[in-house]
C-alpha positions as CSV (number, residue, x, y, z in Angstrom):
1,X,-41.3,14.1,7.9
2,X,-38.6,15.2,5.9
3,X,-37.8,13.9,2.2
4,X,-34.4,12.5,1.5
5,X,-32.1,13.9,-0.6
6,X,-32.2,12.5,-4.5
7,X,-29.5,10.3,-5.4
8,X,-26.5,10.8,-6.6
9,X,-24.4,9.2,-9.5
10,X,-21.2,8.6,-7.3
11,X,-20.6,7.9,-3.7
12,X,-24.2,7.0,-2.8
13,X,-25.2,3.4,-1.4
14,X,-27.1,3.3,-4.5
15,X,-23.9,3.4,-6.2
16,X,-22.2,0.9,-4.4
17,X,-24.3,-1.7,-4.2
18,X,-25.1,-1.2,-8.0
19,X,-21.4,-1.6,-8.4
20,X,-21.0,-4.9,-6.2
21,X,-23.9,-6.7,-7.8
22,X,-22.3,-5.7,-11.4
23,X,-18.9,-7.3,-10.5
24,X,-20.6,-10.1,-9.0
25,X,-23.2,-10.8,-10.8
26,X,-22.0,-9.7,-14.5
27,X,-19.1,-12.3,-14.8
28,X,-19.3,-12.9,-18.5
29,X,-18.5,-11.0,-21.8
30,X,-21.4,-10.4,-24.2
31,X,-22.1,-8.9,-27.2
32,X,-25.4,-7.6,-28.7
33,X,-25.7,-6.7,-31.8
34,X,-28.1,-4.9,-34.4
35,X,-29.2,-6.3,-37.9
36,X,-26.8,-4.3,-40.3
37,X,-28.2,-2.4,-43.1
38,X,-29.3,-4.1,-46.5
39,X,-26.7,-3.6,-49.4
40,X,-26.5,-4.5,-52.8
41,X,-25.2,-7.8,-53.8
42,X,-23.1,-7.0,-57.5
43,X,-23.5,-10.9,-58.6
44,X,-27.2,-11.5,-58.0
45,X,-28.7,-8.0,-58.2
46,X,-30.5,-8.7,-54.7
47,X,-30.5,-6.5,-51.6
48,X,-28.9,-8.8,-48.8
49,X,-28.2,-8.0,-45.2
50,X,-24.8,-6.2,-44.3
51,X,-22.8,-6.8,-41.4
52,X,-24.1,-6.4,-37.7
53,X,-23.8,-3.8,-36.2
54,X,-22.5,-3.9,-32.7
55,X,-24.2,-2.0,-30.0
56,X,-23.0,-2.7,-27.0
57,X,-19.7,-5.3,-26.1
58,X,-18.7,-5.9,-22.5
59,X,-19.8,-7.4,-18.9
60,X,-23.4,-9.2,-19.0
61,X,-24.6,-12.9,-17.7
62,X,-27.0,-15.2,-19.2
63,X,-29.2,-17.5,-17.6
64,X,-31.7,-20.0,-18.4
65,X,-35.5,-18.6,-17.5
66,X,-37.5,-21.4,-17.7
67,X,-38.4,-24.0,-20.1
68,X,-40.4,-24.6,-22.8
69,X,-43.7,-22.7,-22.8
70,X,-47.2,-24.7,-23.8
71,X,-48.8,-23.1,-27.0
72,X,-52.5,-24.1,-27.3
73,X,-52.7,-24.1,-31.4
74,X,-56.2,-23.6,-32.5
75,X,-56.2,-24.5,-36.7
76,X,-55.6,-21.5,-38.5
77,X,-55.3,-18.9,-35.6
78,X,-52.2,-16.9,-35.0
79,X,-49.4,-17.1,-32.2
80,X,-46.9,-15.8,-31.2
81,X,-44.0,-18.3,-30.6
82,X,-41.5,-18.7,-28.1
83,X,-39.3,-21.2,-29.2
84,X,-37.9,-23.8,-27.0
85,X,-35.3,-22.2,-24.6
86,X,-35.8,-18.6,-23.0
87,X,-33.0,-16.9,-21.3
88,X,-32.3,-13.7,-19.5
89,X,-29.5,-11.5,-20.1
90,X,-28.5,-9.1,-17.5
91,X,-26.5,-6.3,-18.7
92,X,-25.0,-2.6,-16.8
93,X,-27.7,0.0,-16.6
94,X,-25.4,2.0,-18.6
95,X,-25.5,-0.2,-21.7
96,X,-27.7,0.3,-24.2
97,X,-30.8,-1.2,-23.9
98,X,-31.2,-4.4,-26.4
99,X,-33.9,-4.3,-28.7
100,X,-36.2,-6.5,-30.3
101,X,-33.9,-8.0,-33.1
102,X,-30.8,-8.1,-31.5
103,X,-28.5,-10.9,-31.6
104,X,-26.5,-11.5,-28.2
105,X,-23.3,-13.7,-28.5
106,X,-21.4,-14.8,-25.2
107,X,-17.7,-14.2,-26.3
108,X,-16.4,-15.0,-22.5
109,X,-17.6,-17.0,-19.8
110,X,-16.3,-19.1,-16.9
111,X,-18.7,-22.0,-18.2
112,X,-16.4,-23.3,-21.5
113,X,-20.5,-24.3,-22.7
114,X,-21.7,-21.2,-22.9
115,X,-19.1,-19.2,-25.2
116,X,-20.1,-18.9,-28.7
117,X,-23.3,-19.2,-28.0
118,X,-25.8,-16.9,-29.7
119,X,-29.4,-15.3,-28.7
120,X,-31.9,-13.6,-30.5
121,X,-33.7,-10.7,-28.3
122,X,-37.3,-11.4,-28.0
123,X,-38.5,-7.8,-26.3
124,X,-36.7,-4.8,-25.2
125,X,-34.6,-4.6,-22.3
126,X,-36.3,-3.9,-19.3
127,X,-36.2,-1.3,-17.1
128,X,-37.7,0.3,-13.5
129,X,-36.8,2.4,-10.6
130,X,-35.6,-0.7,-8.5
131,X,-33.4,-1.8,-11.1
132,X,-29.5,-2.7,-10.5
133,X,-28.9,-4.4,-13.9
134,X,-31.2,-4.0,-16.7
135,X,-32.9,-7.6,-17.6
136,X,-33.7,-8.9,-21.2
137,X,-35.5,-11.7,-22.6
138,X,-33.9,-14.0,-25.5
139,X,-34.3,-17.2,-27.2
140,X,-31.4,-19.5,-27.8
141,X,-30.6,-19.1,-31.7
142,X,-26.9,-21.5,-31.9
143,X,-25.7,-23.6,-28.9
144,X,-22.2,-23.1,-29.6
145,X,-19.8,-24.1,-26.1
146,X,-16.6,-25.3,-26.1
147,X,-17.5,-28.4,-23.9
């Protein structure tokens, strides 16, 4: 038994079919971004959050993951909640993986609904061996669309 050769960045069938599900598959325009620092605000003295900070602008795809989870509340016991819409974005495994705090906006899609519509990134991106496009788990924060 022999073992195959590790793969290679370019001109592998890893490579191509990594590049065919991309173009398929990642038919939208998406930005993530990252809470900006805090700066001063001169009229009320108060640190308030700066401008985002963009991480990572370019192909992605969003897509509704199921929908609203059941939370058994017991009085006065933390949760942890999900909020009423979870979504997956699928991003290029060469972007920069989203993390926890991260906004997502859909600047172009070919569903007029989704554009301007705005996510907030629940857990970090995911990642494995078997991956093509790296999946990431988001809550709907606006609605936005253009329909």
């Amino acid at each position: 038994m022999t073992t195959p050769p590790p793969a290679t960045s370019t001109g592998t069938p890893e490579a191509g079919i990594i590049a065919t599900v991309e173009r398929m598959l990642l038919t939208e325009t998406v930005r993530i971004a990252a809470p900006g620092p805090q700066v001063l605000d001169p009229d009320t003295g108060q640190y308030v959050p700066g401008p985002a900070v963009v991480v990572y602008e370019g192909p992605g795809q969003h897509r509704a993951a199921g929908g609203p989870g059941i939370v058994l509340r017991l009085e006065g016991q933390p949760y942890r909640d999900d909020g009423d819409g979870r979504y997956m974005l699928f991003t290029p495994l060469a972007a920069p993986i989203a993390l926890e705090g991260n906004d997502v906006t859909v600047l172009a899609s070919p569903d007029p609904g989704a554009i301007g519509r705005t996510f907030h990134v629940l857990d970090p991106g995911q990642s494995g061996g078997m991956s093509v496009v790296r999946s990431t788990w988001m809550r709907i924060a606006t609605v936005g669309g253009s329909a």
